[in-house]
N, C-alpha and C positions, 0 to 999 in steps of 0.2 A: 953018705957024702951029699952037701947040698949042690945042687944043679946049678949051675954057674949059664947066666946069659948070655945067647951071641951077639944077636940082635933081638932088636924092637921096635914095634914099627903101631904106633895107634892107628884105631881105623873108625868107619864112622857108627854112631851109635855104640858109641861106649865099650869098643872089642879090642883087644890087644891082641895083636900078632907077635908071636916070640921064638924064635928061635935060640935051642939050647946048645950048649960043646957037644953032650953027644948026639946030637943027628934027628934029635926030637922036635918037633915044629908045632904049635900049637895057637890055638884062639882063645883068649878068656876073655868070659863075659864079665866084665867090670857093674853092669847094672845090679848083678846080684849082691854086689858090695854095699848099695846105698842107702841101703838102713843103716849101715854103724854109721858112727860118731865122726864128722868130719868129712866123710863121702859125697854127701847132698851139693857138698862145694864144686865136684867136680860139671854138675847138672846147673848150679847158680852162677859159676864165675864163667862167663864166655871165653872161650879158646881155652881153660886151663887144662881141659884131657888133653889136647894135643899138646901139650906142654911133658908129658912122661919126661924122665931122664933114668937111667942107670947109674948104680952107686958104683964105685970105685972097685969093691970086691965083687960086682958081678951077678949078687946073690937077692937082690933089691930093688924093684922102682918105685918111684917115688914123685911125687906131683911138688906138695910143697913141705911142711915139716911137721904137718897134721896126718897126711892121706901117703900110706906105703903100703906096699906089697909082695912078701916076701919071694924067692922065686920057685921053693918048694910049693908053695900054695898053687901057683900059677901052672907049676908043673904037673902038679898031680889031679887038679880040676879043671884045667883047660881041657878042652876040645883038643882033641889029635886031628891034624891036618895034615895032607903032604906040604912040601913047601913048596909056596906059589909065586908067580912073576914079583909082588912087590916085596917079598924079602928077600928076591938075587938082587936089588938096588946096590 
């Protein structure tokens, strides 16, 4: 089953915070992404990482229609965290 997103929340230096349906809570380091093709944009365009959005099935974020990240991926190499004050927002 793909891991469907609760919440998300970016933070600074390139870390996503994500919270998943079941109860998983995690950090991923986006910097590690910036060698593929299209990533470097997130580091060139000012404010576009704090731009993330979540796709509609849950399963997705995505900056603009070049830079996406599935939420298995996120799931499975994020950082385990408990959940912290700024994902009960």
């Amino acid at each position: 089953m793909i891991p469907r997103i609760a919440k998300l929340v970016p933070l600074p230096d390139y870390l996503l915070a994500v919270d998943f349906d079941d109860g998983k809570s995690v950090v991923y380091d986006v910097k590690e992404d910036m060698q593929l093709p299209g990533y470097g944009q997130l580091r060139d365009i000012t404010g576009l990482f704090q731009q993330v959005q979540l796709d509609q099935s849950r399963t997705c974020v995505f900056w603009n229609e070049d830079i996406d990240l599935p939420s298995d991926m996120i799931y499975e190499y994020g950082k385990p965290v408990d959940p912290t004050p700024y994902m009960r927002k």
